[in-house]
C-alpha positions in Angstrom: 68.5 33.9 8.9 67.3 30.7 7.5 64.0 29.4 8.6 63.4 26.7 5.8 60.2 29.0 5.3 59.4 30.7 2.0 58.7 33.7 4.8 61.1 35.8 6.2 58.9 38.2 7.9 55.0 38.6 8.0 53.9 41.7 6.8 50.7 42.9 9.0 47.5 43.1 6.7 46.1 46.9 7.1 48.6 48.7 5.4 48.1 46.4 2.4 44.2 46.7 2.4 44.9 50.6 2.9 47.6 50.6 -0.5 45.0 48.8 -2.4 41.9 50.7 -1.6 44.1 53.4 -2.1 44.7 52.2 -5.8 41.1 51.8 -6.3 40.8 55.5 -5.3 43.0 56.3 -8.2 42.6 57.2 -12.3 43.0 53.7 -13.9 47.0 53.2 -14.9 47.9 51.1 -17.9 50.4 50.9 -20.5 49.6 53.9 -23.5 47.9 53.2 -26.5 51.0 53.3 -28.5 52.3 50.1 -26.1 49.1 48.4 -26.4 49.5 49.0 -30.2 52.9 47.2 -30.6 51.7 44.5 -27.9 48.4 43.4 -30.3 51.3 43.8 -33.4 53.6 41.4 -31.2 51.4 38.9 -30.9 49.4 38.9 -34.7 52.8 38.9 -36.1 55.1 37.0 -33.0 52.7 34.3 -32.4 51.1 33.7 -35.4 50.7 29.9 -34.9 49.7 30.0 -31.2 46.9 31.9 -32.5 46.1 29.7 -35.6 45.7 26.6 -33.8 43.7 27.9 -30.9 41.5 29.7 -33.1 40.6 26.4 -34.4 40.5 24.8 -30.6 37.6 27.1 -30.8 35.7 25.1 -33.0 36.0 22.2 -30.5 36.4 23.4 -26.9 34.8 26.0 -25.5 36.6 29.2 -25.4 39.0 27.4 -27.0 40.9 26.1 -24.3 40.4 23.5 -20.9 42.0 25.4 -18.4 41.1 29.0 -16.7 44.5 29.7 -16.1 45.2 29.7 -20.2 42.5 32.4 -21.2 44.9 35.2 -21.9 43.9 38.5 -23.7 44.3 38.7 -26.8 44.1 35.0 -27.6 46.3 32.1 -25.9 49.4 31.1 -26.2 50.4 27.9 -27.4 53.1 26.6 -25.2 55.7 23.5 -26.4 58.1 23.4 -23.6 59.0 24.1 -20.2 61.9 24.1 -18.5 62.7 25.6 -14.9 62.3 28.9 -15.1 61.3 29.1 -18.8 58.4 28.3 -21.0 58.2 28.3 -24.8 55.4 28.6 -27.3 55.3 27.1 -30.7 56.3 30.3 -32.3 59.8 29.6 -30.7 59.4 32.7 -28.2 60.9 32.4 -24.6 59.1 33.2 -21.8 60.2 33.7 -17.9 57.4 31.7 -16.2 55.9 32.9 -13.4 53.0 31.1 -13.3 54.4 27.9 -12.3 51.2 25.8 -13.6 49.4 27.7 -11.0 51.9 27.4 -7.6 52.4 23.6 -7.4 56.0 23.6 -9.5 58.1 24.6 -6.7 61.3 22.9 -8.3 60.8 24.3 -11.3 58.8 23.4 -14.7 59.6 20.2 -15.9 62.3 19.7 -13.0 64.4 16.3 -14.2 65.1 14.6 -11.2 61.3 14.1 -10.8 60.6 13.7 -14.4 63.4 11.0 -14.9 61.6 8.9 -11.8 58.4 9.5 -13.6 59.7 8.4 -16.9 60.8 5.1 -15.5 57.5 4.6 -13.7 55.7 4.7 -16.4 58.1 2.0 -18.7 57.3 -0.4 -15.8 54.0 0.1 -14.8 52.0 2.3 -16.6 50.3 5.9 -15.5 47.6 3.7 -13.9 46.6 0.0 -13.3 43.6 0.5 -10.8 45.1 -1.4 -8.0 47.5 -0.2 -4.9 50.7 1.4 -5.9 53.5 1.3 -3.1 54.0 5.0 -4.1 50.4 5.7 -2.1 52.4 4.8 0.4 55.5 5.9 0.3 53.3 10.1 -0.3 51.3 9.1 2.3 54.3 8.5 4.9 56.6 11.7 3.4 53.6 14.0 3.8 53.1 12.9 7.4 56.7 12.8 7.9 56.7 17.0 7.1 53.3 17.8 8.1 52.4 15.1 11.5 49.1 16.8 12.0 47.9 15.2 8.6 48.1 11.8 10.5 46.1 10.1 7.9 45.7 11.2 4.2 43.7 10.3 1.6 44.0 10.9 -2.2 42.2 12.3 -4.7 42.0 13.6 -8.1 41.6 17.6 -7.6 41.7 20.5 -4.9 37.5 20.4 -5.9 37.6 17.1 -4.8 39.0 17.5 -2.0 37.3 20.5 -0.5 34.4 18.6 -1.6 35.1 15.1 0.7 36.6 17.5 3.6 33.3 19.0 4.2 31.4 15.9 3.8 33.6 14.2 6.3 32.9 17.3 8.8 28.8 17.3 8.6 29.6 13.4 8.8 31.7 13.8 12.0 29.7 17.0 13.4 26.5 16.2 12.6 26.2 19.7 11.9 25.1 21.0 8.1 26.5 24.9 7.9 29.8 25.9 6.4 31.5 29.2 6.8 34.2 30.2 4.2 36.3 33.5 3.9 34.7 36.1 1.3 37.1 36.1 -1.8 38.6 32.4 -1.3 38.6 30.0 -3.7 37.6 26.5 -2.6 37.3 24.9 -6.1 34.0 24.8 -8.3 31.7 22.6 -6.3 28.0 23.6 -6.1 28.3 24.7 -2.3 31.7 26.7 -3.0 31.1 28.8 -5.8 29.5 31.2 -3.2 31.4 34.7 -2.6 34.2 33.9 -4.7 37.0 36.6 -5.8 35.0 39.5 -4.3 34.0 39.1 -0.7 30.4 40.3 -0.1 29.3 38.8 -3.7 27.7 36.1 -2.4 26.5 33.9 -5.5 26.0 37.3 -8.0 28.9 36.5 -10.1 29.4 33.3 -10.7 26.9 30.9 -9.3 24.8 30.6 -13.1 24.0 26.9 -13.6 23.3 26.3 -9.6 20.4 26.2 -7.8 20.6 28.4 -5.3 19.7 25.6 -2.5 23.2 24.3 -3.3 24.8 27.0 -1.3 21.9 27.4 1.2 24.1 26.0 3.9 27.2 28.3 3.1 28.2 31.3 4.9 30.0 34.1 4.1 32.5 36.3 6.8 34.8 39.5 5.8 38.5 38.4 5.2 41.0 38.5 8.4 37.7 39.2 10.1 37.8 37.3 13.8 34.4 39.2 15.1 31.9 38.6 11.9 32.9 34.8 11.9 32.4 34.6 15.6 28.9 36.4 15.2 28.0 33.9 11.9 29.3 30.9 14.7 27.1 32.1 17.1 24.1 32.9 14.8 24.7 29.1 13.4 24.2 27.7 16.4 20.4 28.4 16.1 20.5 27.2 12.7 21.5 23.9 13.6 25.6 24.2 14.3 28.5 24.9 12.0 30.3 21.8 11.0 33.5 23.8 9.5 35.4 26.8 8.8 37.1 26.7 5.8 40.3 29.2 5.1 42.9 29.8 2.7 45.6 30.0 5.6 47.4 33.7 3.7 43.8 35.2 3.2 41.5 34.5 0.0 43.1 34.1 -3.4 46.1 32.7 -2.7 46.8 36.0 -0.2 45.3 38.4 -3.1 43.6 39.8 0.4 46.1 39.2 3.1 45.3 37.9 6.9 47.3 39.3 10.4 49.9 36.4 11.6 47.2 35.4 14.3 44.2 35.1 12.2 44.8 31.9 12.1 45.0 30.9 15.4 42.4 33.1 16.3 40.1 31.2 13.3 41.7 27.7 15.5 40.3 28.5 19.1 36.9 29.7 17.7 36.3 26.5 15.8 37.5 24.4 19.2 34.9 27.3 21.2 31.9 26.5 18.7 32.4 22.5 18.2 33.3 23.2 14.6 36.1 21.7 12.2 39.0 23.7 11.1 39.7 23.2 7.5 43.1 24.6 6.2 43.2 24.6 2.4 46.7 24.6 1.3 46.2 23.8 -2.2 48.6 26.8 -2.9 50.9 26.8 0.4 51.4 23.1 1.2 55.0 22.4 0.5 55.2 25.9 -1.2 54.8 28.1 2.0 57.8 25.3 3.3 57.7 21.7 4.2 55.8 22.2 6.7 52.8 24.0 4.9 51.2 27.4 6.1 49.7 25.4 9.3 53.5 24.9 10.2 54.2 28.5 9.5 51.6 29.5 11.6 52.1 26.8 14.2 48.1 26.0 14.0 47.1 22.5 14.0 44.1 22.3 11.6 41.4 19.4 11.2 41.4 18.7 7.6 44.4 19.8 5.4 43.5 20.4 1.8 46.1 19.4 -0.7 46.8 20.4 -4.5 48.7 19.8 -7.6 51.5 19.6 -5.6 51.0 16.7 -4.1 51.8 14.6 -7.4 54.8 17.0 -8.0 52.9 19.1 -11.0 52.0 15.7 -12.6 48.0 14.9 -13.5 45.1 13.9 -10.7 46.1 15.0 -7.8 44.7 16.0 -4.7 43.9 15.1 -1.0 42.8 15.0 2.4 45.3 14.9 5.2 44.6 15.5 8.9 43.5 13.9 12.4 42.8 10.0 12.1 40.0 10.7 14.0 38.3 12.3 10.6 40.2 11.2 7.9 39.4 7.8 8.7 35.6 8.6 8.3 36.1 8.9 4.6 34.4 5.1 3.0 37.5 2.8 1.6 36.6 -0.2 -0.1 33.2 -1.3 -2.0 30.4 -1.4 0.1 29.8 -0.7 3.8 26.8 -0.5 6.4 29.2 1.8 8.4 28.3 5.7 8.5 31.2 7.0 6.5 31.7 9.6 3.9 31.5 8.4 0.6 34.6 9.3 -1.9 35.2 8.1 -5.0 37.7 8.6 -8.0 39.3 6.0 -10.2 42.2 7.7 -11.1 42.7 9.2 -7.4 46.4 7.7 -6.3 47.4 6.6 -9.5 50.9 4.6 -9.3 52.2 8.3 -11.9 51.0 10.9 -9.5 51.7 9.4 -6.5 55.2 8.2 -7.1 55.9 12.1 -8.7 54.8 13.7 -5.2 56.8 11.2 -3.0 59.5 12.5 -5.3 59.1 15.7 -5.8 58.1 16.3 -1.9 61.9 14.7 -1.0 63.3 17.2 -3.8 61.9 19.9 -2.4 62.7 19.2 1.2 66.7 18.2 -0.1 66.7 21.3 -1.9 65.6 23.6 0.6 63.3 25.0 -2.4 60.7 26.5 0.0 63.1 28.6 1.2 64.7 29.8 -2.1 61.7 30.0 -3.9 60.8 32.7 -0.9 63.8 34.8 -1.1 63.6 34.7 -4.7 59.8 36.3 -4.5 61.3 38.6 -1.7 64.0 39.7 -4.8 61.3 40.4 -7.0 59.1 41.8 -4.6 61.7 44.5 -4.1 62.5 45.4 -7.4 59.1 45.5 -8.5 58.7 48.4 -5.8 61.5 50.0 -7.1 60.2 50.3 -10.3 57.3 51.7 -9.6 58.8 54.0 -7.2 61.0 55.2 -10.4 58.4 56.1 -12.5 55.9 57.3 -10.1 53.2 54.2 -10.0 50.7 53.6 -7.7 50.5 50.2 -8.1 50.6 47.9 -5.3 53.4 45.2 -4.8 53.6 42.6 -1.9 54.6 38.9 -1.5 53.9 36.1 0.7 57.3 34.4 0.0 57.1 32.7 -3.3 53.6 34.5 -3.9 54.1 37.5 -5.6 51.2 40.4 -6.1 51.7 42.9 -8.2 48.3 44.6 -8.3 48.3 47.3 -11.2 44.7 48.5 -11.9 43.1 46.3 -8.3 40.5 44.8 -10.2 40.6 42.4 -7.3 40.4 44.6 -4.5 36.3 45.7 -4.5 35.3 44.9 -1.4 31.2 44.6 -1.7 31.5 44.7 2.8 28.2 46.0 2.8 26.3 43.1 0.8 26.9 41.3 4.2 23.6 43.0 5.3 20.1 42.2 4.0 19.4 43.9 0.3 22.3 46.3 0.2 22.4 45.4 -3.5 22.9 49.1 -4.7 26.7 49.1 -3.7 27.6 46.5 -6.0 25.9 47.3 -8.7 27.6 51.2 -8.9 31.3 49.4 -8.5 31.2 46.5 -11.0 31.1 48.4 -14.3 34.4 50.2 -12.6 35.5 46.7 -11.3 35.5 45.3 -14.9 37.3 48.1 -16.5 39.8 47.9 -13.8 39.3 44.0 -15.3 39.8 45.0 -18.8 43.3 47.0 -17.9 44.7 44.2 -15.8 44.2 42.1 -18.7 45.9 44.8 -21.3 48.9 44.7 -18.7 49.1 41.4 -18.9 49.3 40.6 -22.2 52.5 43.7 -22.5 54.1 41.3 -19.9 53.6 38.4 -22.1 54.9 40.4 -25.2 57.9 41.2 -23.4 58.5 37.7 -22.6 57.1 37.2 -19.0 53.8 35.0 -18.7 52.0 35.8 -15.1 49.3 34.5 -13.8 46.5 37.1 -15.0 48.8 39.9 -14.7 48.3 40.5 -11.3 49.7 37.4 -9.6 53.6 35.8 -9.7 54.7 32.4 -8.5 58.8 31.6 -8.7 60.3 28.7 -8.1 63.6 26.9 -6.9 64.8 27.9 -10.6 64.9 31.1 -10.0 68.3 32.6 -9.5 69.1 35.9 -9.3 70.1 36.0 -12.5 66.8 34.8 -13.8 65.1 37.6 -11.5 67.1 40.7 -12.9 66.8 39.7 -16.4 62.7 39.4 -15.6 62.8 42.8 -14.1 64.3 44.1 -17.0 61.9 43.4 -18.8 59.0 44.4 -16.7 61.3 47.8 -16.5 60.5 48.0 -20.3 56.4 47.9 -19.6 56.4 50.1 -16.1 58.2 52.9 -18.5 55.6 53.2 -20.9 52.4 53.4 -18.4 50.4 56.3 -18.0 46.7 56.9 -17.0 44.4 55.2 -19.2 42.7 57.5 -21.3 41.2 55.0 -23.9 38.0 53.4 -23.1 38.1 50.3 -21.1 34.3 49.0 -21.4 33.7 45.7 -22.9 
């Protein structure tokens, strides 16, 4: 029955945390030396130039490339074009794209009715000019015309950017300093959010180098789909001076890499009301990918703040935002100079006449296409024969979807859950997992790169995002060739330590 949702039915979350711990209980699976052979051969021999040039990127950015989402094992691929459900690298090799630039391409890569616009945008006015655009308008209305609890919505250049004014504008509006986000979500790289990312219970062990740790002194961690710990950190916070938000990824941390129950939340939506703090929805991922009406219609939860993405310029550069209740929204500063208490935001490219135009166009697209919807029962297609593959040659891994968000958890490198670094010193837990956790790391990443050599480019080989361009066509020919890495798996008996 169509919903316009990319969800037909929500799976409950326990019987995915128990398939995953489950997997973590297991002997590491990954594709046999001989595979991983031909895959290194593939790519030394297949994509020689991709890993000429970025070689020499090496020289001049560090790592060798800008982005996080292009550091692929063995080296990176050097991609050309894009088109729909399709990418190609300057070797000439075709690729079925499931990574989507990261989630925001809903359409499709590269999706021409959008592009066209752009193109003709740019002849007249430029990418940017510094002055109003009617385009900020015309987003600003289409957003609020699919999503009415973003009342009022403010660009900006990023998701960081975002997260980053949302939170100001609830201490501003709260007057309350403390922030509680989910263990394992990503909330972009500011100071105050790199706190507890990918692994819930790290707290700032992993990746916090380069912060001082006062920068997330205000920052609280709670256990994923977890309603009792955040009400305890609520109520412990109001001794410390109140909680001004809670922040959530609305289908559990890492883009659902660790689902939440259907209620969670609502349940997360009359605690904030309870405690006097903000509800911050970050749908960086989900907004107009989850349907139309974002995960908060979905769910039917009326958040505070809405975080907005990528998608919001249609794929195209700087792009981000802050939709929600007037009430806050309008507390962010406009203008130059003002005596009146308001958040301060800044960004010179935010709301360029390019990006804005591109995400009042691609947001009519989507909702004229119904690409939400087919996006979801395309991911429900792959879902399913992902399963069945694994069911045919006996694989424990650990397939599941959100709709369009596929996760296809081979090795659960993702899955640690450090619980017990919630208490005071409980340090030894963590410290007998990770060398496990990062072989588990280095497998995910072998499997990844036999998915690239067979012509299938996923986001770290663990995570799948598909699109309006995929038809079924497009998803059996993809399965096809995932059948031809799933055959040659077998438990990993080389050594995985870096």
């Amino acid at each position: 029955m169509s919903n316009g949702y990319a969800i037909q039915e929500w799976k409950p979350a326990k019987p995915i945390y128990d398939k995953l711990h489950n997997l973590t209980s297991q002997p590491i699976y990954c594709v046999s030396d001989e595979e991983l052979k031909k895959t290194l051969d593939h790519f030394e021999t297949k994509c020689a130039k991709s890993k000429e040039i970025t070689t020499e990127a090496k020289k001049y950015i560090p790592g060798g490339v800008q982005h996080n989402l292009a550091f692929n094992y063995p080296f990176p691929i050097c991609v050309t074009k894009a088109n729909g459900a399709y990418l190609y690298d300057i070797d000439g090799n075709e690729y079925y794209d499931f990574l989507q630039a990261g989630g925001p391409t809903i359409l499709g890569s590269n999706y021409a009715p959008v592009r066209d616009k752009a193109i003709e945008l740019i002849k007249e006015c430029g990418p940017v000019t510094g002055l109003f655009h009617e385009g900020e308008l015309l987003l600003a209305k289409e957003i609020n015309k699919h999503m009415p609890n973003c009342e009022m919505f403010r660009m900006l250049g990023s998701g960081t950017e975002s997260v980053m004014a949302a939170i100001r504008v609830a201490r501003n509006a709260t007057k309350a300093k403390r922030i509680i986000k989910v263990g394992g979500a990503y909330h972009g790289w500011s100071d105050q959010m790199v706190y507890g990312l990918k692994i819930p219970g790290s707290r700032s062990f992993l990746e916090s180098h380069g912060i001082p740790s006062s920068s997330y002194g205000t920052t609280d961690e709670v256990r994923p789909n977890d309603l009792n710990m955040l009400e305890q950190m609520l109520k412990l916070n109001k001794f410390r001076g109140g909680t001004a938000a809670v922040l959530v990824e609305p289908v559990g941390p890492e883009s659902g890499t660790r689902p939440v129950d259907f209620d969670y939340n609502k349940g997360v939506r009359q605690l904030c009301d309870k405690y006097g703090a903000l509800f911050i929805m970050d749908e960086v991922v989900t907004g107009f990918r989850i349907g139309t009406g974002g995960a908060q219609g979905y769910f039917g939860v009326v958040p505070d703040l809405t975080i907005f993405g990528k998608i919001v310029a249609g794929g195209y550069p700087s792009a981000g935002g802050v939709g929600g209740k007037r009430e806050f929204v309008s507390g962010m500063a406009a203008g130059v100079g003002t005596m009146m208490k308001r958040a301060y935001v800044g960004g010179t490219l935010a709301a360029n006449p390019l990006s804005s135009f591109a995400g009042y166009c691609a947001i009519q697209e989507i909702a004229k296409t119904n690409a939400c919807e087919k996006a979801g029962l395309a991911g429900d297609r792959l879902t399913a024969g992902l399963q069945a593959l694994c069911d045919k040659y006996s694989l424990p891994f650990v397939v599941y979807n959100q709709g369009s968000i596929v996760h296809l958890e081979c090795s659960a490198a993702m899955s640690y859950d450090f619980s017990s670094m919630f208490l005071p010193a409980s340090v030894i837990p963590m410290l007998k997992a990770k060398p496990e956790m990062l072989r588990r790391k280095v497998a995910m990443e072998q499997m990844g790169a036999a998915y690239m050599a067979h012509g299938i480019v996923t986001l770290a080989g663990s995570r799948l995002y598909t699109s309006l361009a995929d038809t079924d066509e497009v998803i059996d020919g993809a399965l096809g060739k995932f059948e031809e890495v799933f055959s040659t798996v077998t438990k990993c008996t080389r050594n995985l330590d870096k």
